[in-house]
Each structure stands twice: as C-alpha cells, then as structure tokens.
KEKE-3310 file (N, C-alpha, C; in steps of 0.2 Angstrom, whole numbers, plus 5000, padded with zeros to 4 digits):
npx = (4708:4712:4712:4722:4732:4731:4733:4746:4752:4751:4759:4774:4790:4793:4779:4785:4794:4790:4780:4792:4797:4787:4788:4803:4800:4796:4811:4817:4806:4806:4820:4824:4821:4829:4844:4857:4873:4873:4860:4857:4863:4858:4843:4844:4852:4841:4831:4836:4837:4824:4817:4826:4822:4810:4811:4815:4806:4792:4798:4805:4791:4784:4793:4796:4782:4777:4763:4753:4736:4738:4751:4749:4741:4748:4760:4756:4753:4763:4774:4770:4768:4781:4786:4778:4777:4790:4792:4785:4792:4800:4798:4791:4804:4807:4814:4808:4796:4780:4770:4776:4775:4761:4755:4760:4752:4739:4741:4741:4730:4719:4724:4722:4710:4705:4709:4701:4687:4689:4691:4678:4672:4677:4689:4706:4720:4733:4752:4759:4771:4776:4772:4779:4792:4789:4790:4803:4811:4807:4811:4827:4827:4824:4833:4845:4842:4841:4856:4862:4857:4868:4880:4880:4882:4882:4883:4874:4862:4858:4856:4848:4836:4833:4829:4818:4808:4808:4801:4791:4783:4784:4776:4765:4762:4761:4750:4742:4742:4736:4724:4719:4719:4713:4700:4693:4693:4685:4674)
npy = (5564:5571:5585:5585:5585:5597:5606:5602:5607:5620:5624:5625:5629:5646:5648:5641:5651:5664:5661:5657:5672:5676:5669:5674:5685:5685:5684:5695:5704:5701:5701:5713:5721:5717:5723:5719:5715:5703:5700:5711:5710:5698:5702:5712:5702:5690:5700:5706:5694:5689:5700:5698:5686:5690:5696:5685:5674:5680:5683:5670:5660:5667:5664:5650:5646:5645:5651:5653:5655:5656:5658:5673:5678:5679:5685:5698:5700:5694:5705:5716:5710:5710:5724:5730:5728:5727:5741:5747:5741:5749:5763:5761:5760:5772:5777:5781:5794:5792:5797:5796:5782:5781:5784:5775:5765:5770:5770:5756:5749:5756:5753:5740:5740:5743:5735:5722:5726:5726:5712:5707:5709:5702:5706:5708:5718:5723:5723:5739:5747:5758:5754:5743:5748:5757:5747:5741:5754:5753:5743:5745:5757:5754:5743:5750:5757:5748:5745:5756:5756:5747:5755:5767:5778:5797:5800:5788:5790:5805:5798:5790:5799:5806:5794:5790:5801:5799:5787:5790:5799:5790:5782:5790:5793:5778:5775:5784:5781:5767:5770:5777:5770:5759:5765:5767:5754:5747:5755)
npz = (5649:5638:5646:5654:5645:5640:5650:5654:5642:5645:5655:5651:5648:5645:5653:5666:5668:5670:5681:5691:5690:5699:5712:5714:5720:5732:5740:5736:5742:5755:5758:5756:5767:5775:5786:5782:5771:5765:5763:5755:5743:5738:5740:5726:5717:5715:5711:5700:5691:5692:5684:5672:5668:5662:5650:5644:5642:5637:5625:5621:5623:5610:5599:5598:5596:5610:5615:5627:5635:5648:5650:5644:5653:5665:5664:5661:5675:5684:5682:5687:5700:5705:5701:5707:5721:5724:5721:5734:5745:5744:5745:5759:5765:5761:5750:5737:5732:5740:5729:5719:5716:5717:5706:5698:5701:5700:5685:5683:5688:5680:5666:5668:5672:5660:5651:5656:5652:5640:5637:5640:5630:5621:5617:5614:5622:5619:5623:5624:5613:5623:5636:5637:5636:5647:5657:5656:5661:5672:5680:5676:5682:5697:5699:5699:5711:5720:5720:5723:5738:5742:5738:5741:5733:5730:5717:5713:5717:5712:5700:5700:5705:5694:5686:5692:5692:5674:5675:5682:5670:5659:5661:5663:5649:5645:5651:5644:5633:5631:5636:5627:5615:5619:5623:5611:5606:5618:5618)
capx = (4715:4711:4710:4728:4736:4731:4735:4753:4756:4748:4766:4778:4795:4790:4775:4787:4799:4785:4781:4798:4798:4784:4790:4809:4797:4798:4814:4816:4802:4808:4828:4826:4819:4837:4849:4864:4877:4871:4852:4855:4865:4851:4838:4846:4852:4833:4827:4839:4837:4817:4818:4829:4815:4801:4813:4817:4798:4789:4803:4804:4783:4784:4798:4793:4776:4772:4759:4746:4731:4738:4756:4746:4737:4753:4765:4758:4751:4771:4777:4766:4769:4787:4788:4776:4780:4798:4793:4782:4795:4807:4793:4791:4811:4810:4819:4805:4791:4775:4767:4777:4773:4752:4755:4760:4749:4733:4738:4741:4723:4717:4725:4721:4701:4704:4709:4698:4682:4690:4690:4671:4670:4680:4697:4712:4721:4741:4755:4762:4780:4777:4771:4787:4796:4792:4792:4811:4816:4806:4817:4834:4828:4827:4840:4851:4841:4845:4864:4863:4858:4874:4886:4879:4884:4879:4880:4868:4854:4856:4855:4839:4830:4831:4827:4811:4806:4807:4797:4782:4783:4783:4769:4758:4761:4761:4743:4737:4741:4733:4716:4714:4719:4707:4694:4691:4690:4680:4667)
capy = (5563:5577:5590:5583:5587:5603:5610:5602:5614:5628:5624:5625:5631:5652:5650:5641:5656:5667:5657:5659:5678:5678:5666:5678:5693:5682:5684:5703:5708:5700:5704:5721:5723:5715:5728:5718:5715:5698:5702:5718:5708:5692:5706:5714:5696:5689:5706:5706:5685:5691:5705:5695:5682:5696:5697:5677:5672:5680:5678:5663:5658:5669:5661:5643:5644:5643:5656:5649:5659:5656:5664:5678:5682:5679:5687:5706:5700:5694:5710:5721:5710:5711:5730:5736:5728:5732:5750:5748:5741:5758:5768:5760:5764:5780:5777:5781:5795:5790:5801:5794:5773:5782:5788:5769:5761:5771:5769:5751:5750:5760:5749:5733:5739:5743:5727:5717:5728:5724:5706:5703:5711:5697:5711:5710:5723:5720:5728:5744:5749:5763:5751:5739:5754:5761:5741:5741:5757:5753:5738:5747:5762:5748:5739:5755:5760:5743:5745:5761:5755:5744:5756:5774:5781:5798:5800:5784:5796:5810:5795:5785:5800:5807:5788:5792:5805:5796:5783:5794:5802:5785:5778:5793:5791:5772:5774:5786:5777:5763:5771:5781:5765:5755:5769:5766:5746:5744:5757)
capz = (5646:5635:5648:5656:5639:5639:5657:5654:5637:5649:5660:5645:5649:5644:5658:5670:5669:5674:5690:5693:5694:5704:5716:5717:5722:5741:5744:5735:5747:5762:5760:5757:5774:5780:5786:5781:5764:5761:5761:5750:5738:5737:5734:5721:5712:5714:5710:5693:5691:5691:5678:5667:5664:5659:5644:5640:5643:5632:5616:5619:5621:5601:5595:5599:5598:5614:5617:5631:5638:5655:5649:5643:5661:5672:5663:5664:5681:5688:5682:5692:5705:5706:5700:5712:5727:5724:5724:5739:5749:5743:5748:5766:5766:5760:5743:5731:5735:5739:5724:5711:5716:5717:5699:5693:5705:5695:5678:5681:5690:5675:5662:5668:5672:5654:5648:5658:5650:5633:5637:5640:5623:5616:5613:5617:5620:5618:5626:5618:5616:5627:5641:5637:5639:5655:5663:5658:5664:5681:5679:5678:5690:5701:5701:5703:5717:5725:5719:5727:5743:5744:5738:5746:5729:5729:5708:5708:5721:5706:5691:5702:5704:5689:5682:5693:5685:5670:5675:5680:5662:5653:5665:5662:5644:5644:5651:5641:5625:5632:5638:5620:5610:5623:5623:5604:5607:5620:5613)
cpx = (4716:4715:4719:4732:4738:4734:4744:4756:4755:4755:4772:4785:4795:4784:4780:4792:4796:4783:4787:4799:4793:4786:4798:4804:4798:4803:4817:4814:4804:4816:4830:4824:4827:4841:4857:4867:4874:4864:4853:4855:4860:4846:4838:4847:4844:4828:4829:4837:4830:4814:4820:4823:4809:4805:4812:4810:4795:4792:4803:4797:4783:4790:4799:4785:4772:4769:4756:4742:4735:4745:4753:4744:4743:4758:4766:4758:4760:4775:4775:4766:4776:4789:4784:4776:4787:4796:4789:4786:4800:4804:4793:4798:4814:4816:4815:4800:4785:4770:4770:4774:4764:4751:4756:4756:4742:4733:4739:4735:4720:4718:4722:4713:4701:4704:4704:4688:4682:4687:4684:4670:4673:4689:4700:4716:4731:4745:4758:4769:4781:4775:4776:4791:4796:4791:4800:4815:4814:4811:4824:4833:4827:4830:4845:4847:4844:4852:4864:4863:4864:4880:4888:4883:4881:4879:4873:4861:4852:4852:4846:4833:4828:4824:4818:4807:4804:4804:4790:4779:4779:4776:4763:4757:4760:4750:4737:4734:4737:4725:4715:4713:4710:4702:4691:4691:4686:4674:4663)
cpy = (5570:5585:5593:5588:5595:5607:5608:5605:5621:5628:5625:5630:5640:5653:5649:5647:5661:5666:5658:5667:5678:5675:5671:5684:5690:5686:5691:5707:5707:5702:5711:5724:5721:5722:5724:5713:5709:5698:5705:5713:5701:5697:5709:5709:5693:5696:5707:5698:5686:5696:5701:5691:5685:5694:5690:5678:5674:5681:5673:5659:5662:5665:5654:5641:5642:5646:5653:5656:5660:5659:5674:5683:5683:5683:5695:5707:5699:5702:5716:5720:5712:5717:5732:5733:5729:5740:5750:5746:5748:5761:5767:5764:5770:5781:5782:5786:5794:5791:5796:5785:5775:5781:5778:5766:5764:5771:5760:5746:5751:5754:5744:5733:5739:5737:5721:5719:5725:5717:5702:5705:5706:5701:5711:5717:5722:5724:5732:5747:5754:5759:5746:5742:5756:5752:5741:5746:5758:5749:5741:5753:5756:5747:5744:5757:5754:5741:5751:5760:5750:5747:5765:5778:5790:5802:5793:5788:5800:5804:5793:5793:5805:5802:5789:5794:5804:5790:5786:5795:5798:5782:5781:5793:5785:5772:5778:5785:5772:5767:5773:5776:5760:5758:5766:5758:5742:5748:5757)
cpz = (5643:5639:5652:5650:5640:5644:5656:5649:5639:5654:5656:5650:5649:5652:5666:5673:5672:5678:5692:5696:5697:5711:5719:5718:5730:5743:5744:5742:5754:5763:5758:5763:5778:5781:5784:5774:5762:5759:5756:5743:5736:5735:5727:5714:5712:5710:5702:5688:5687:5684:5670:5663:5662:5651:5641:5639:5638:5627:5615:5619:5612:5598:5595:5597:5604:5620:5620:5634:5647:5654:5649:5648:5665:5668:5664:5672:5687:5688:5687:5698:5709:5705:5708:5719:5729:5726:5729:5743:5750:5744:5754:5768:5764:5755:5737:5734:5735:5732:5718:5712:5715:5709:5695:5695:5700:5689:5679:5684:5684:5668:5660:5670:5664:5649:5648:5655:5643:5632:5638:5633:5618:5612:5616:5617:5622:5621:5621:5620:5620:5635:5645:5639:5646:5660:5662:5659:5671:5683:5683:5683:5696:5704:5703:5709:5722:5725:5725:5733:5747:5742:5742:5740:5728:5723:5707:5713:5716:5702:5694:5703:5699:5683:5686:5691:5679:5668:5676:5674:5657:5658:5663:5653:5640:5644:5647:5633:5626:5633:5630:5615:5612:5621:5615:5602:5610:5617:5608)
residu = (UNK:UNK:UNK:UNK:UNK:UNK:UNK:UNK:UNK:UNK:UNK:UNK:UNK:UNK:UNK:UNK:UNK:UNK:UNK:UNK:UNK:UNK:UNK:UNK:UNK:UNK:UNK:UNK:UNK:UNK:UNK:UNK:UNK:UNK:UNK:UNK:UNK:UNK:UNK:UNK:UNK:UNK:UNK:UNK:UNK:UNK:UNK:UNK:UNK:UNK:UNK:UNK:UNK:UNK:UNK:UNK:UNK:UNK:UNK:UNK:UNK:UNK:UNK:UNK:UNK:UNK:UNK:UNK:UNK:UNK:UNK:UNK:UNK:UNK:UNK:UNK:UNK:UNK:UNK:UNK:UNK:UNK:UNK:UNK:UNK:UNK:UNK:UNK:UNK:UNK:UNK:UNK:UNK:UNK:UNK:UNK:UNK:UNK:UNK:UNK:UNK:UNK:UNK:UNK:UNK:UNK:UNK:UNK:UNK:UNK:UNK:UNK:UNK:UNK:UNK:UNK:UNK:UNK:UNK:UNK:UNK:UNK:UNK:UNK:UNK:UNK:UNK:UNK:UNK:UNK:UNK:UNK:UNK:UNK:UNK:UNK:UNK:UNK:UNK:UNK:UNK:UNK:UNK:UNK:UNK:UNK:UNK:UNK:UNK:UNK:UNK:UNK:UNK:UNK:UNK:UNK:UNK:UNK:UNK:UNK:UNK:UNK:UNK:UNK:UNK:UNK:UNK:UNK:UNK:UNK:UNK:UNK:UNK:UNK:UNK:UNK:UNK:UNK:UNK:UNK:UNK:UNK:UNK:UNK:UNK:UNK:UNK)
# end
C-alpha cells in the first residue's frame, strides 16, 4: 500500500506535464517530415504546446511543493528529447548545420556524464541560469525556424541564423559553467 502511495505522488500534475512533452515530440518529429500546411502547422503547435510545458512544470512542482525524484530525471531528460531531435530533424532538412547540432549534442553528453558522476557521489548538481538560458533561446530559434518553414520569410533565415549562433555561444558557455562548477563537486 505504502509503495502505491508513493508512485501516485511520483505522477503529480508538474510530472504529468513532462510526459506530455515528451510524448508531443511524436508528432514534432513525424510532421516535420510532411511536405504540407497542415503538418508544418501541427509541428510547430506541438512543437510550441511542448516548449510551453518546460516552463509551467517545473514552477509549478516549486510552487506547490511538488518536487519528485522522477520529476527531477524527466524534466532535463524531456528537454533534450524534444530540443534535439527537433534540431536533428532541421539538420536531416538542411535548416540547422550539422556542426552547430554536434556542438549541443557534446556539451549535453558532457553535462549529463557530469551530473551522473556527481550523482554516485551523492551531489546534485542543479541547473544554472546559463543552461535555462540557452534551452529557451533553442526553444524560440526553433520555433522561428519552424515559422519560417511555413512563411519562406527571408528576414526570419537572417533572425534563425543568427539565433544559431547564439545558441552555440550560450551552449559552449552553458557547458562550461557546468563542467568548472561540476569539476569542483565531483572532485
């Protein structure tokens, strides 16, 4: 009975949110392969729908109290799902260049060996504003790359690959905060 109890406050309304974006990466990943307006548009609402919930989720798990271990693991894990198979499919499509998706793909390899190092030690190691940072502006280079694909704008080609750029930047500075913070936690 006990064990019941617990697993049901491990489902909390904050965790179900987070099952939710992982579950809109389906339709993201499959309708951006579509060539046509109602696909693009389903990617980009699932894709936005997806996004939205990183922010609710974990404000509302602190502002409720209702932190769970199993919030805690899914939530950086949904985002990584959802960012970087996003950018893996813009990459198949020739939106994103291969180079910059490598550069997120090693610090967020890099990060999460760091974390899980921490974690045999018994240390958390929390997300830092620079890592919050660069998931919401991979977020909004996103979302305009996927607007773009349905308006063929090309000032949002200028704004997306600038917003590129800017994501490398805060990625390589995301993980470097992380490693030197980490560095001095797990050692």
């Amino acid at each position: 009975m006990e064990s019941r109890t617990k697993k049901s406050c491990n489902l909390n309304i904050p965790t179900l949110l987070t099952i939710l974006r992982i579950l809109l990466v389906i339709p993201v990943v499959v309708c951006i392969f579509m060539d046509s307006l109602p696909a693009q548009i389903i990617t980009i609402v699932c894709f936005v729908l997806a996004s939205v919930t990183d922010f609710i989720d974990g404000k509302l798990a602190r502002n409720t109290g209702q932190v769970t271990n199993l919030g805690k693991f899914l939530d950086p894990l949904a985002d990584k799902i959802l960012v970087n198979l996003t950018f893996l499919a813009l990459v198949v499509l020739s939106y994103v260049p291969i180079w910059m998706f490598g550069v997120i793909l090693v610090r967020d390899f890099a990060v999460d060996g760091l974390r899980m190092m921490a974690a045999t030690k018994q240390v958390t190691i929390a997300a830092s504003k620079y890592g919050k940072l660069k998931t919401l502006v991979q977020m909004i280079t996103i979302t305009l790359i996927l607007l773009n694909i349905i308006v063929g704008s090309n000032i949002f080609t200028v704004i997306n690959g600038v917003l590129l750029y800017i994501v490398v930047i805060l990625t390589v500075l995301s993980g470097a905060d992380y490693l030197i913070k980490g560095r001095r936690l797990v050692l």
